[in-house]
Structures are given as structure tokens and as C-alpha cells.
C-alpha positions as CSV (number, residue, x, y, z in Angstrom):
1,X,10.6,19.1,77.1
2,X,10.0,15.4,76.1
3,X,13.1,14.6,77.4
4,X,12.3,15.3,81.0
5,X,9.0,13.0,81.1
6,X,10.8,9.7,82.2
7,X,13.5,9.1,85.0
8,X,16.9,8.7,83.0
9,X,17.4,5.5,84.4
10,X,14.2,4.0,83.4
11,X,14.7,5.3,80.1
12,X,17.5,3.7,79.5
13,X,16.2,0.5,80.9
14,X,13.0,0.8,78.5
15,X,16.2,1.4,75.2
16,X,17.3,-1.9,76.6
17,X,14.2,-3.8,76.8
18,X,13.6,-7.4,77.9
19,X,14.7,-10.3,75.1
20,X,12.4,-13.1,76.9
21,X,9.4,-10.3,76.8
22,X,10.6,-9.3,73.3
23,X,10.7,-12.9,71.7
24,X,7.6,-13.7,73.6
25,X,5.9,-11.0,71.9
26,X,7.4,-11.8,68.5
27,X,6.0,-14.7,69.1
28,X,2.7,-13.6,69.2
29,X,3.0,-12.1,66.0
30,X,4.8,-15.1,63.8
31,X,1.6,-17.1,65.3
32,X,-1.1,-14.5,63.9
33,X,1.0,-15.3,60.5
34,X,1.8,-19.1,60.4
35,X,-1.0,-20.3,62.8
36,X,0.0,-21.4,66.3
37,X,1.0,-25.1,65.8
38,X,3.8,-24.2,63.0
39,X,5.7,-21.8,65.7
40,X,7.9,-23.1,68.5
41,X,7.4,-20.5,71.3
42,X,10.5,-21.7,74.2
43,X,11.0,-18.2,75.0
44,X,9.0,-17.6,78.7
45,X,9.2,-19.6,81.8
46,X,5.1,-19.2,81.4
47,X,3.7,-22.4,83.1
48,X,0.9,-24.2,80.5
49,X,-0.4,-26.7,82.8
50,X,-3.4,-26.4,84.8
51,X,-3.6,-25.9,88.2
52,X,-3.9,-28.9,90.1
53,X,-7.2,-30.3,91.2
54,X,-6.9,-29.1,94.9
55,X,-7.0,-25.1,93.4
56,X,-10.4,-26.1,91.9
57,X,-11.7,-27.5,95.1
58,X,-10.2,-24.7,96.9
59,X,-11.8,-21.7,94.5
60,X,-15.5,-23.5,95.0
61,X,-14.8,-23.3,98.4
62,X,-14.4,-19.8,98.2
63,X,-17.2,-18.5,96.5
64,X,-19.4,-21.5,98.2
65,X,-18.9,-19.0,101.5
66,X,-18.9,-15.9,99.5
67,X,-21.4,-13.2,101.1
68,X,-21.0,-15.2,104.5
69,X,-18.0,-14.7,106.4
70,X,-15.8,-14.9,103.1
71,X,-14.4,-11.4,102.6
72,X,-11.6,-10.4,100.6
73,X,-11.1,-7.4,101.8
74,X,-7.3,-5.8,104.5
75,X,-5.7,-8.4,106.4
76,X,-2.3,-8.3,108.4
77,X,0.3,-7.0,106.0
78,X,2.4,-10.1,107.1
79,X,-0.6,-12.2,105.8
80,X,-3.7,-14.2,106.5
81,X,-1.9,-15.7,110.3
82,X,-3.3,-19.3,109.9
83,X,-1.4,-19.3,106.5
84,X,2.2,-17.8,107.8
85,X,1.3,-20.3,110.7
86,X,0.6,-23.9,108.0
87,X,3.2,-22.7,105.6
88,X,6.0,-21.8,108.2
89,X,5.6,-25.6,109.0
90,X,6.2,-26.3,105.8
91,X,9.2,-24.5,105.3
92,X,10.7,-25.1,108.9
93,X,10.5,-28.8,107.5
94,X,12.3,-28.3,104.2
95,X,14.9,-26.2,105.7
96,X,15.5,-28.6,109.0
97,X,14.6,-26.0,111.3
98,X,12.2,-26.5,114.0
99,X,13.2,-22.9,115.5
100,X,10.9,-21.2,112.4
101,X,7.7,-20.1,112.9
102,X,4.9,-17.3,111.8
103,X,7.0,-14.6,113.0
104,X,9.8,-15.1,110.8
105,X,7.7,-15.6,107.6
106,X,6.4,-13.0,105.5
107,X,3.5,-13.6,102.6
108,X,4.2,-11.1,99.5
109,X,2.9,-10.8,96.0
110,X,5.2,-13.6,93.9
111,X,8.8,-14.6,94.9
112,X,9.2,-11.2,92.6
113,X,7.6,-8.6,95.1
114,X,9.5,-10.8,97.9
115,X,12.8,-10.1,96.7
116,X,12.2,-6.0,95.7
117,X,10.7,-6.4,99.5
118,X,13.8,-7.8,100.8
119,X,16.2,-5.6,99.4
120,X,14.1,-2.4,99.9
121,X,14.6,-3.4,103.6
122,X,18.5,-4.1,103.8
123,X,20.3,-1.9,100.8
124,X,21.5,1.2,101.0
125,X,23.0,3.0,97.8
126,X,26.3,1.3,96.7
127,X,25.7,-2.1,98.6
128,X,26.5,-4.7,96.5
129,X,24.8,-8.1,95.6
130,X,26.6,-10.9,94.7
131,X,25.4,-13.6,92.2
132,X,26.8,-16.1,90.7
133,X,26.1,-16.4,86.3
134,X,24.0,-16.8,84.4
135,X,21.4,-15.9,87.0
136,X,17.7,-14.5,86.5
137,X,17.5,-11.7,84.3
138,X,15.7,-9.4,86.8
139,X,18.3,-9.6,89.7
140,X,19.9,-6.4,88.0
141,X,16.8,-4.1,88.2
142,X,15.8,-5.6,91.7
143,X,18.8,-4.4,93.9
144,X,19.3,-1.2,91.4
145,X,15.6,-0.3,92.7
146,X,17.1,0.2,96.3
147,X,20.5,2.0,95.0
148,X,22.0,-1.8,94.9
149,X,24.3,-3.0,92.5
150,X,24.6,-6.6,91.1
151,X,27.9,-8.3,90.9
152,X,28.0,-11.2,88.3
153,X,30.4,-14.0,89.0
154,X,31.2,-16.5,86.2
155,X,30.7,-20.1,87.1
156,X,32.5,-23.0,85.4
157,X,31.9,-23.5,81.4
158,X,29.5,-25.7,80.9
159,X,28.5,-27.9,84.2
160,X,28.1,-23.8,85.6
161,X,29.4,-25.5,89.4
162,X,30.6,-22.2,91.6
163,X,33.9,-21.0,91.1
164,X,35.3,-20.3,94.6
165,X,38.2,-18.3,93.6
166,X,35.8,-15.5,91.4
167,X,33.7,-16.0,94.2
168,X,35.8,-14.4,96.8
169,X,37.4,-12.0,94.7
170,X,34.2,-11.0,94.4
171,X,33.1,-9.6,98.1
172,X,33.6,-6.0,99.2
173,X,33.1,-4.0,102.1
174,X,30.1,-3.1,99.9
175,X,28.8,-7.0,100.0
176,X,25.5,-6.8,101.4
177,X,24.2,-10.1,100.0
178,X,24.5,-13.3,98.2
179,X,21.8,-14.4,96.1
180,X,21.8,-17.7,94.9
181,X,18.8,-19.7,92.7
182,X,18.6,-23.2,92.9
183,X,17.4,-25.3,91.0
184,X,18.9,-22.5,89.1
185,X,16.9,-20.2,85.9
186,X,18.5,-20.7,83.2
187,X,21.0,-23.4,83.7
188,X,18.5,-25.8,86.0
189,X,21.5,-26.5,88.0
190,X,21.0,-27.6,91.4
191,X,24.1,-26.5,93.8
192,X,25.7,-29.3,96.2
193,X,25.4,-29.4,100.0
194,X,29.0,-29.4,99.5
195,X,29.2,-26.8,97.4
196,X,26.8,-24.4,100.0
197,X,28.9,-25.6,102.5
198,X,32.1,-24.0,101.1
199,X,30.2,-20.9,99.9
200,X,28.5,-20.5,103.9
201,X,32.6,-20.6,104.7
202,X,33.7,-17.9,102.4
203,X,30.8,-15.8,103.1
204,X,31.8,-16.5,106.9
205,X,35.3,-15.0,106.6
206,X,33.8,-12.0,104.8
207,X,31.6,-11.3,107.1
208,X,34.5,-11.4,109.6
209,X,37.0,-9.3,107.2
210,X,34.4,-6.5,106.6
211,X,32.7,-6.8,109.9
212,X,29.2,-6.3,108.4
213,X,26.5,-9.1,108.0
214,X,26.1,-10.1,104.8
215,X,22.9,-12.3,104.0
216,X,22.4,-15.6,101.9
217,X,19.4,-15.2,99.9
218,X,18.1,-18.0,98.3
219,X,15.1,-17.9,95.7
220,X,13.3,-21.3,95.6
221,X,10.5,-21.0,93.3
222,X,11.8,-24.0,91.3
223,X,12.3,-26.3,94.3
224,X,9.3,-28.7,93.5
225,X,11.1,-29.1,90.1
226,X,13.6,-31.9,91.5
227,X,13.9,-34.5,88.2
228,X,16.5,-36.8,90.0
229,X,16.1,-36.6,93.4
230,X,18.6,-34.4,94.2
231,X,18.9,-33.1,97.6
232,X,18.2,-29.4,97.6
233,X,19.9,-28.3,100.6
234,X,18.8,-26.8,103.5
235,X,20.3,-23.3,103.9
236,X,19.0,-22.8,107.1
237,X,21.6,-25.5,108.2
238,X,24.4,-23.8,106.4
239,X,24.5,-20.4,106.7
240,X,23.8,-17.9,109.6
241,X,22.1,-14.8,108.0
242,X,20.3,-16.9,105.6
243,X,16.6,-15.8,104.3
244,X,14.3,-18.1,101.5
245,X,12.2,-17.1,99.2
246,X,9.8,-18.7,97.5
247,X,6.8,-18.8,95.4
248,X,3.7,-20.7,94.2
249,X,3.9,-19.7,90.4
250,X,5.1,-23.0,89.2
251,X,4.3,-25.8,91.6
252,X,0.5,-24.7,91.8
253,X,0.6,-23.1,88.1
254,X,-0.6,-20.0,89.6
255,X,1.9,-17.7,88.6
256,X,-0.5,-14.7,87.5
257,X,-1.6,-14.7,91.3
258,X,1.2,-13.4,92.4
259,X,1.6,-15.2,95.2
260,X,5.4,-15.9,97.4
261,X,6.8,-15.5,100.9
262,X,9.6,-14.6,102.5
263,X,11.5,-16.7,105.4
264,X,14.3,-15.4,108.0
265,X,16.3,-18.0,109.5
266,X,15.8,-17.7,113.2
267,X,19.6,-17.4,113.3
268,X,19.5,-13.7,112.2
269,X,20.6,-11.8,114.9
270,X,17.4,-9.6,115.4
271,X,14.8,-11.3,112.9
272,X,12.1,-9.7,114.6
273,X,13.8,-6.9,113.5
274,X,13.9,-7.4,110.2
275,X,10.8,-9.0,110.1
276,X,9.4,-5.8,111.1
277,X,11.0,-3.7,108.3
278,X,9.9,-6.3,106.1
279,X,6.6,-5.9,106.7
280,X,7.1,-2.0,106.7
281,X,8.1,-2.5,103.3
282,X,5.8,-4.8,102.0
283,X,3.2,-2.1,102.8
284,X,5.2,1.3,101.8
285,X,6.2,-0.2,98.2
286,X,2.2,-0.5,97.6
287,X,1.8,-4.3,97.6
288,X,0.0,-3.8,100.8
289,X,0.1,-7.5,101.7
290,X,0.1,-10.2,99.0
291,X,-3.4,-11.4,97.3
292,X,-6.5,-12.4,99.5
293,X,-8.2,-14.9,96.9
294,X,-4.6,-16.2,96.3
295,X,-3.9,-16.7,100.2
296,X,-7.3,-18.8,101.1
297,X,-6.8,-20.9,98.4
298,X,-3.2,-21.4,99.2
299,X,-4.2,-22.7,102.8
300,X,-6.3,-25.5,101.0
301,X,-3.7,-27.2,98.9
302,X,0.0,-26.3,100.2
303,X,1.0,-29.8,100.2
304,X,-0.5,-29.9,96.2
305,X,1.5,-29.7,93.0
306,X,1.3,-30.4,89.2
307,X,2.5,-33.7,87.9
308,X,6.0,-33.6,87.9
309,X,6.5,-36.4,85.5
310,X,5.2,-34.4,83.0
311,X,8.2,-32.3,82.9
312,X,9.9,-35.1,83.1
313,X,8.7,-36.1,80.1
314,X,9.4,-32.6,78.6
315,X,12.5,-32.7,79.5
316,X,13.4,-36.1,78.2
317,X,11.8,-34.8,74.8
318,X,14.2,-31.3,74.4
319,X,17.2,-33.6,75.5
320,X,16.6,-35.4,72.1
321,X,15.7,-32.2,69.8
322,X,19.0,-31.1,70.9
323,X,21.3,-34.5,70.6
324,X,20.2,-34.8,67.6
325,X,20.8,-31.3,65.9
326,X,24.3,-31.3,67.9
327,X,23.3,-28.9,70.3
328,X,25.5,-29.3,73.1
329,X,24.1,-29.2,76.6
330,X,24.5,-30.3,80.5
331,X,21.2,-31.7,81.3
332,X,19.0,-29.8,83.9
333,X,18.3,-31.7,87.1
334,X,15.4,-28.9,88.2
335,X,13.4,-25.9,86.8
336,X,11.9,-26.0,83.3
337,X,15.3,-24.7,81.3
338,X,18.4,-26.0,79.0
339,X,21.2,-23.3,79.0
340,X,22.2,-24.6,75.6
341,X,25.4,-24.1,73.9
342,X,25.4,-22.2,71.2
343,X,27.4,-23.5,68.1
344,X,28.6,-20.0,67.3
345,X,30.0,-17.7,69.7
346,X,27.7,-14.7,69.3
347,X,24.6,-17.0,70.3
348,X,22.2,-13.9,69.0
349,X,22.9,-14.8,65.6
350,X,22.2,-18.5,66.2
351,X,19.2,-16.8,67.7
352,X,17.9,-15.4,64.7
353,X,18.7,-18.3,62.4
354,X,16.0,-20.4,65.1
355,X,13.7,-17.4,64.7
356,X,13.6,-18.3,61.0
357,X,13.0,-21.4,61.7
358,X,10.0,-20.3,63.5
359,X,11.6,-21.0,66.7
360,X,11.7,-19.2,69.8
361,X,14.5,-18.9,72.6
362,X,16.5,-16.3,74.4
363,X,20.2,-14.9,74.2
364,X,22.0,-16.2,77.0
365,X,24.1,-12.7,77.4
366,X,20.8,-11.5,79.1
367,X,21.6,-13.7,82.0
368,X,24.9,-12.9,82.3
369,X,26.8,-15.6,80.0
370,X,27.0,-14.6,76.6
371,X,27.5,-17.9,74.1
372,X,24.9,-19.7,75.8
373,X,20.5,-19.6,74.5
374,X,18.0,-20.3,77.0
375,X,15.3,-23.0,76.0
376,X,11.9,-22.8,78.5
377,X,10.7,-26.6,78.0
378,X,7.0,-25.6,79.9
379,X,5.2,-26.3,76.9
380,X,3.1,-28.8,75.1
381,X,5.3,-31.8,74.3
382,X,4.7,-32.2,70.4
383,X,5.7,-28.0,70.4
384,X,8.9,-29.2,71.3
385,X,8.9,-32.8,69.2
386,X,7.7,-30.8,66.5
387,X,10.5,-28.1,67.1
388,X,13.1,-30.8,66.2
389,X,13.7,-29.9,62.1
390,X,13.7,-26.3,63.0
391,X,16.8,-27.0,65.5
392,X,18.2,-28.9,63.6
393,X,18.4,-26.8,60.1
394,X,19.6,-23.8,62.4
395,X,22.3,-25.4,63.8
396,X,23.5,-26.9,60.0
397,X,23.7,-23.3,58.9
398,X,27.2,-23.1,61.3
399,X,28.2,-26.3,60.8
């Protein structure tokens, strides 16, 4: 009988597990035994910085009107309107789009609940997703909650640009979306306006060869996270069935508020439509609507954001650990990652000789691209100055 308590497939995902959840927790535990400062912890994209001073001002606000009109108590399951209304001017600005407004934004619990929301609203068992790897780890188990499936497509060693031709020999008549992530988890790649550009064509001429709409969905919970300027393009522009997603996790260092959105392109043949069956499901899955504190204080400080530099300076810091142990890289023009190469094909056992060390990163196989570790740089500079020797003997060990 204790075989029949779980659904197989969850089963089976538990056997599995999560690396970044495991080594985080591993973690926990080599800090309980060598004292916090003498472990190197790179394994979670968990943001350390504080919330910037706007969320303060914001929170006071809030419980300054508590027991007045405040409430936190069933809104819209869209969302608070004034705040679809301020932050679909946001977003119709980053995405060159004067066309957007309330009605075609959605507020959900994280980027997370945005995408299971998403997907819960246009899959149907056996559609497929395409995505091109290494991607985020939880793309698998998002469209496999709706009867999706995820269909990995290398990208080019190294620089990880989109390869065209594994792109198209990728679509279906299954192909029910494209899910891009850019600046990208794990590589912190940002994709071209040229390279969207070519991939709004292909998907184009699938769209006409299966005769089925097939959406680009971008996750932008990174965008802030821009170290060079880059342009981030607008997908809007680019593609027809386009929808963004987004969060506040890392720009406002709120990420256990659970806070993101969702955003049809106006282009969408019926948005209202599926608009409406996002909301639907936004509701039905249990989220409700996304979190009432979390909203108010969002409408207070959507132009704010942590210091950038600082990452900057994080970044500028790893780049070094790894130069100098002859760890070889492409350097990360967004998010808080280096997909690093490892100097041994089976990068778990380069895993474990770090993990001696006392140091603390992720297999890259769990994203898709096996030879590869991921390296989370959100953490206190001198973690990762002091990380250096640790690097550094690991990598002499296959040398």
C-alpha cells in the first residue's frame, strides 16, 4: 500500500530531486560544521541585498494606514487595477508598444506562478515547448504540469548564441510555444535584436506550416541586470503572438513575495481572450490573485531597484577567481550567473572536488548542458574573493 500514496510522476520527480535545492541545503550543513565565513555557498540565485529604500518607505506606508482604509483582504484576480494600470505603462514602454494597457496585463504570484499560469491556459497534453539550452531548470516541470513537454535545443559551445538549424528542426505540429530567457539563467547571455529577429522568422514559417499559433514567451525577471548596456529587445516589435513575463524578485530583492505579471502583446489575435482564461487560471490553480502587501508596495516604487554596480562589482570579482584558476568562461552581460566550463567532461565530479574545497555550485546537466557548472555570484563579495584558493586547488586536481 505505500506505493500508491504519491502520483508516480511526482515520485519520480522527488527520486530526482533538485541539485541547486540539494547543494543549497548541503550547504547549510558544511556551515553548521566550518562556520559560515570558511564555506563558499554559489549554489542559489537567492538575492542578499536589501531591498531598496523605496520598499521601506512603501511598507511604513502601509501599516501607517493600517485599520483605516488599508485592507489586505480579495481584490480582482487580475490585480489591484491602479497597479495593472502604472505597470502596464511601464512595460508598454520597455516593449515599444503604446497599444498595451491594463487589459492585457495580468499580476501573479512570482514570474514562477506566471508561467504555470500561462501554460495551464494554452497546453493541452502532447503540446510541446521549445527552449533553447541550458535554460532554467524548472521549464521541465512547468509545461509537464499541463500535459506539456519541453524540447531542449543546444545552442553554440561556449558563446551559447541560437543555433537556427537545431532550432527549426526542432518545431512540430505539436509546437505550442517558444520560451526564451534573456538575460538568460545560467549562461547570463543576452540574445541579439538580430538574433530575435531571425528566430520571430522561423517561428513565422512554423506557424504557417502547421497552421497553429505558436507563442513567444519571454521570462524577463533578469532584465534590470543589463552590465553593458546591451539592448534587450523588444519582443513586442518582433514577434506576433508574443507574451512577457516578468517578476520583482531580483530588481526590488523581494523574491520571497512572490510577486510577477504576465503581459499579452496586443497583437494576439483575441488577447481579451486569453486574458480571460488567464485570469481563470490564475484563480482555479489556487493562487487566487498574486500577494496584496506585495502589490501596494509595488505601486510605490516600480521605477526603484538595487544598485546595479554592486553586481557589477561581483561580477568583476568571479571573473578573476575564475582567470586565475583557469576556469574557462564567456563573461555574462546580465543576470547574477557564469555557466563555467568545466575542466573535466563529467562537470559533477569537478563538482565534488569544489565541494571539498568547501565550495558550492551546480552541475550544469541540470540545465540542459552537461560539461558546464553554474556559479550564482549574488553574494557577499569577499565569499567570492575568499572563494579564489578553493577554485583554484579544484581545478589543479585535473590539470
Amino acid at each position: 500500500m505505500a506505493d500508491d500514496l504519491l502520483n508516480p510522476t511526482i515520485a519520480n520527480y522527488i527520486g530526482g530531486g533538485s541539485m541547486i535545492r540539494r547543494m543549497f541545503e548541503a550547504g547549510i550543513e558544511l556551515k553548521k560544521r566550518y562556520g559560515a565565513d570558511n564555506v563558499y555557498d554559489f549554489s542559489l540565485g537567492n538575492p542578499d541585498l536589501p531591498p531598496p529604500p523605496e520598499v521601506k518607505k512603501a511598507l511604513e506606508k502601509c501599516a501607517a494606514r493600517a485599520g483605516e482604509e488599508f485592507a489586505i483582504g480579495y481584490m480582482p484576480n487580475a490585480g489591484y487595477p491602479a497597479l495593472r494600470s502604472a505597470l502596464a505603462g511601464k512595460v508598454a514602454a520597455e516593449q515599444k508598444c503604446a497599444a498595451l494597457t491594463q487589459e492585457h496585463l495580468l499580476l501573479t504570484c512570482g514570474a514562477a506562478g506566471g508561467i504555470n499560469v500561462f501554460f495551464h491556459a494554452v497546453l493541452s497534453a502532447g503540446d510541446e515547448v521549445v527552449v533553447p539550452a541550458p535554460y532554467f531548470v524548472e521549464y521541465n516541470f512547468y509545461a509537464a504540469n499541463f500535459g506539456g513537454k519541453l524540447v531542449p535545443v543546444p545552442t553554440k559551445d561556449f558563446t551559447f548564441e541560437l543555433d537556427f538549424d537545431a532550432l527549426e528542426k526542432a518545431f512540430t505540429a505539436k509546437t505550442r510555444a517558444v520560451i526564451i530567457n534573456s538575460p538568460n539563467n545560467p549562461t547570463g547571455r543576452i540574445y541579439t535584436r538580430e538574433e530575435l529577429t531571425q528566430l520571430a522568422s522561423l517561428i513565422d514559417k512554423m506557424q504557417r506550416r502547421f497552421g497553429r499559433t505558436i507563442y513567444l514567451v519571454s521570462d524577463e525577471p533578469y532584465r534590470f541586470l543589463n552590465f553593458d548596456g546591451a539592448e534587450i529587445a523588444p519582443v513586442f516589435e518582433l514577434f506576433q503572438n508574443a507574451v512577457v513575463i516578468g517578476s520583482f524578485s531580483k530588481n526590488l530583492s523581494l523574491a520571497g513575495e512572490r510577486l510577477g505579471y504576465v503581459a499579452l502583446s496586443p497583437k494576439i489575435g483575441d488577447a481579451a481572450k486569453v486574458m480571460s482564461a488567464l485570469i481563470l487560471c490564475n484563480r482555479i490553480q489556487g493562487f487566487v490573485n498574486a500577494p496584496a502587501l506585495g502589490q501596494q508596495i509595488l505601486l510605490e516604487c516600480l521605477d526603484a531597484q538595487v544598485d546595479l554596480d554592486v553586481y557589477r562589482r561581483r561580477r568583476a570579482a568571479m571573473a578573476k577567481v575564475l582567470t586565475d584558476a583557469g576556469i574557462g568562461f564567456t563573461m555574462p552581460r546580465g543576470a547574477f550567473y557564469f555557466f563555467a566550463k568545466s575542466p573535466v567532461p563529467d562537470e559533477r565530479e569537478f563538482v565534488d572536488a569544489l565541494f571539498a574545497e568547501r565550495v558550492l555550485v551546480v552541475p550544469g546537466r541540470g540545465f540542459g548542458v552537461p560539461g558546464y557548472i553554474r556559479i550564482a555570484f549574488c553574494v557577499d563579495e569577499k565569499v567570492i574573493v575568499n572563494s579564489a584558493a578553493g577554485f583554484a586547488a579544484a581545478a589543479r586536481k585535473f590539470k
